[in-house]
C-alpha positions in Angstrom: 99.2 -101.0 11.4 96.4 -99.1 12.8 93.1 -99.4 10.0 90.4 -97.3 10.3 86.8 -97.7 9.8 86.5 -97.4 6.1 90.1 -99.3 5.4 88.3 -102.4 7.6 85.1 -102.1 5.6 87.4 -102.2 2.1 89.5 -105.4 4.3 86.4 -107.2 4.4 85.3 -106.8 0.9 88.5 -108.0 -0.7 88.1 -110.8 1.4 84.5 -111.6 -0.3 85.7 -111.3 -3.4 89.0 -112.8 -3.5 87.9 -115.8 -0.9 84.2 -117.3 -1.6 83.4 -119.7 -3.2 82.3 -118.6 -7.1 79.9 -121.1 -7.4 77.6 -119.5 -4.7 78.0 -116.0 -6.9 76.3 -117.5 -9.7 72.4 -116.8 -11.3 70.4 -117.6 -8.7 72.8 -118.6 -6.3 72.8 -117.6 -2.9 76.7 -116.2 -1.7 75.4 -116.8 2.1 75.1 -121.2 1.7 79.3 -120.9 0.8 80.2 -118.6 3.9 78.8 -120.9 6.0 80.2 -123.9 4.4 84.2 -122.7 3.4 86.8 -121.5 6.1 87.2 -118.3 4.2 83.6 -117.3 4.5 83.7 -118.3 8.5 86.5 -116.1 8.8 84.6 -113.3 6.7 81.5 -113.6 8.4 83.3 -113.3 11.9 84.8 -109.8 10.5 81.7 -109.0 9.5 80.3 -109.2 12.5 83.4 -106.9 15.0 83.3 -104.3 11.7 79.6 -104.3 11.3 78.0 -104.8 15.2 79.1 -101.6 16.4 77.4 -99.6 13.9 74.4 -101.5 14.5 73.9 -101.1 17.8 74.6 -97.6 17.6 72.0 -97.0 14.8 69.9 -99.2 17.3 70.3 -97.0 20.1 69.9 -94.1 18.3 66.7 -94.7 16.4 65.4 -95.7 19.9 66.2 -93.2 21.9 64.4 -90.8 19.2 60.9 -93.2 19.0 60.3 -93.2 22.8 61.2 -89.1 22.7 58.4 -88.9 19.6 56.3 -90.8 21.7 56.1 -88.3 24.6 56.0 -85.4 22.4 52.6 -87.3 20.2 51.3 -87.8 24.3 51.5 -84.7 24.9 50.3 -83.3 21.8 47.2 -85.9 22.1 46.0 -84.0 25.3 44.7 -81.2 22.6 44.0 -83.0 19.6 43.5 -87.0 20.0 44.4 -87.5 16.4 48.1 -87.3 17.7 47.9 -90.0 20.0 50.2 -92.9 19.2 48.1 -96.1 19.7 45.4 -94.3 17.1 48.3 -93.5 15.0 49.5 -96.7 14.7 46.5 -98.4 13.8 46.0 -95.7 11.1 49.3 -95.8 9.6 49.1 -99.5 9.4 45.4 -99.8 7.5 46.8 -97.0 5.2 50.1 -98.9 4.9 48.2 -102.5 3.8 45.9 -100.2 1.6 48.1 -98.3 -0.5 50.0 -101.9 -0.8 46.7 -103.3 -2.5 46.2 -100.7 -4.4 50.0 -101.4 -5.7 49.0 -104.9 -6.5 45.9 -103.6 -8.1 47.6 -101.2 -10.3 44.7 -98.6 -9.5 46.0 -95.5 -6.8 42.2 -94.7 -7.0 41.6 -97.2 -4.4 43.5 -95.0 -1.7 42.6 -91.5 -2.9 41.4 -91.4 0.6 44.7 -91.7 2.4 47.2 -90.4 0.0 47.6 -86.6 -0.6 46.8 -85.7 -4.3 50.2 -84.9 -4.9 50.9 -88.8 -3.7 48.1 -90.3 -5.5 49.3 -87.9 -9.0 52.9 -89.1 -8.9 52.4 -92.8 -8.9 49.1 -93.7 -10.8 50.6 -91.3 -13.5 54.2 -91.2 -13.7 54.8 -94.8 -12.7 51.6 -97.0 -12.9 50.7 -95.9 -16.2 54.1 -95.8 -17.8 54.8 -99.1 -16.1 51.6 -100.6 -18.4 53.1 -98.7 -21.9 56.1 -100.5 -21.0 54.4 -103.6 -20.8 55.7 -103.3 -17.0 53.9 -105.0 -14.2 54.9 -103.9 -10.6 54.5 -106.8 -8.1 53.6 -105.7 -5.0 52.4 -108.1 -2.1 52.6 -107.3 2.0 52.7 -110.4 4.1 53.2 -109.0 7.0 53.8 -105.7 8.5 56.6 -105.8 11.0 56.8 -102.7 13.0 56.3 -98.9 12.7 58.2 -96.3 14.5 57.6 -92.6 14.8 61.4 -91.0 13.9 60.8 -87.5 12.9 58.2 -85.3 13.8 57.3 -81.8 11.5 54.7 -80.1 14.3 52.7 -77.0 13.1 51.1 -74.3 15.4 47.9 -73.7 13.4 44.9 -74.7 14.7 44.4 -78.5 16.0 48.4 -79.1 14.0 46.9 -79.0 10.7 49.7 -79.7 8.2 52.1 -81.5 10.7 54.1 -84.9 9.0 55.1 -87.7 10.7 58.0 -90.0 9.3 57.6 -93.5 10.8 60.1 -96.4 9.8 58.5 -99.3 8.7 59.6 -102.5 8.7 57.3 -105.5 6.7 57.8 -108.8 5.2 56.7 -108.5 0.8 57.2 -109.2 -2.4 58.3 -105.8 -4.4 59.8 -106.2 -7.9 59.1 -105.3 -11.7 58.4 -108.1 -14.8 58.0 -108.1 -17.9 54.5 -108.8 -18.4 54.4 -111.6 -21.7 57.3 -113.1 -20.6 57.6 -113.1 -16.5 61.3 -111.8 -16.7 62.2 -109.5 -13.7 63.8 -106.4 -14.6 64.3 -104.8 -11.1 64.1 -106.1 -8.0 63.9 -109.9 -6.8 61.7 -112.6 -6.4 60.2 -113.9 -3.3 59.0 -112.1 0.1 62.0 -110.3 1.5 62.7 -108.0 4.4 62.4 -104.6 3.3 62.6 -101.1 5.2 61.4 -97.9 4.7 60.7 -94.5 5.7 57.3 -93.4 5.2 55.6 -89.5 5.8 52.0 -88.9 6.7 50.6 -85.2 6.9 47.8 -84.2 9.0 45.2 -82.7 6.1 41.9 -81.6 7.3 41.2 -84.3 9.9 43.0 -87.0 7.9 46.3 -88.8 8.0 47.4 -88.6 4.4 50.4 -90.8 2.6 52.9 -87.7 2.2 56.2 -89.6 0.5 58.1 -92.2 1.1 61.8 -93.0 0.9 64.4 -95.7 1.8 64.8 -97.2 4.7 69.1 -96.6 4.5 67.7 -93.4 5.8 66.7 -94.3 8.9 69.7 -92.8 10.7 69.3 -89.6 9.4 66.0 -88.7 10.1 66.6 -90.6 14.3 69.1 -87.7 14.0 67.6 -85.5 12.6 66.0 -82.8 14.9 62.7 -82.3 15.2 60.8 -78.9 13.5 58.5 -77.7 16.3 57.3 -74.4 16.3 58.7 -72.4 19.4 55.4 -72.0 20.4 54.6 -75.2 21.4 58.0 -75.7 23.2 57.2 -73.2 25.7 53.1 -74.2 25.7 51.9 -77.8 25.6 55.5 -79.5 25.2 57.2 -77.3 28.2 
């Protein structure tokens, strides 16, 4: 019998839950220390692995093939306004990045009005900061290390020096990002501990100044490496040709 992708994907779960260990499922049990240790989970991690590797190479290949085509376009479009240029950008992106992640930990926005838009800086010290502290909410945020950033979708504008262009870089970093209860410690969303986490992050070009746009998962990375890029007809047949 001939199974497709989605049939292999639904294979591979009934093999996780009908085939590991329930001990590792438990509170604060990690499921990963019984696929390594039972038969079952060798087998699962091994289809896993043929079902899974595909797809992530070709998201690989993809998202890469769309960063080093950003990258010319930003070179090109550096010539004119050195804002643009990708080595800048990069540094600037990540100071920004560490910032707004302080400011997190702070529960105060007002520490990066500077590098988010007002729109940015509105949504989250009002809607989710504040209403976090009625709630008796604390948000922990903490960056320990900022992994890579990668240009995957570019917004370009033809007014004068790009002014109101976005950039979407994919980010990846090494923190801590959940939500306790502040009397009593207890986690309501998220986990403890530094984890891996990804995500997409937009930056718009506002009088001179790289401003924190929006930011949205990382699942999305895909989309937006496929995504194609808005650039004013203008500048195809001028700077980019």
């Amino acid at each position: 019998m001939k199974l497709d992708k989605k049939k292999w994907i639904w294979l591979v779960v009934l093999i996780a839950l009908f085939y590991i260990d329930p001990i590792y499922a438990g509170p604060g049990g990690f499921i990963a220390k019984g696929l390594f240790k039972s038969f079952w989970g060798k087998i699962l991690l091994a289809l896993l692995f043929v079902v899974l590797f595909p797809l992530i190479l070709y998201v690989k290949i993809v998202e890469s093939i769309k960063v080093r085509k950003n990258k010319k376009i930003l070179q090109k479009i550096s010539i004119k306004n050195k804002a643009f240029n990708w080595l800048q950008l990069e540094k600037e992106f990540s100071n920004s990045i560490r910032r707004v992640y302080n400011a997190w930990s702070n529960e105060d926005m007002g520490e990066v009005r500077e590098y988010v838009n007002h729109w940015y800086w509105q949504n989250q010290q009002a809607v989710f900061i504040e209403q976090w502290k009625r709630d008796n909410l604390k948000n922990v945020s903490r960056l320990e290390k900022l992994e890579k950033i990668r240009p995957l979708y570019l917004e370009l504008t033809d007014s004068p020096d790009f002014e109101g262009s976005r950039i979407a870089v994919a980010i990846d970093v090494e923190a801590e990002d959940y939500l306790k209860e502040r009397d009593s410690g207890k986690i309501v969303q998220g986990k403890s501990g530094v984890q891996s986490l990804d995500y997409i992050w937009f930056f718009e070009y506002t009088e001179g100044k790289w401003l924190l746009d929006e930011i949205r998962e990382g699942s999305l990375s895909l989309q937006f490496a496929k995504l194609e890029n808005s650039i004013p007809d203008s500048l195809k047949a001028g700077i980019l040709a």
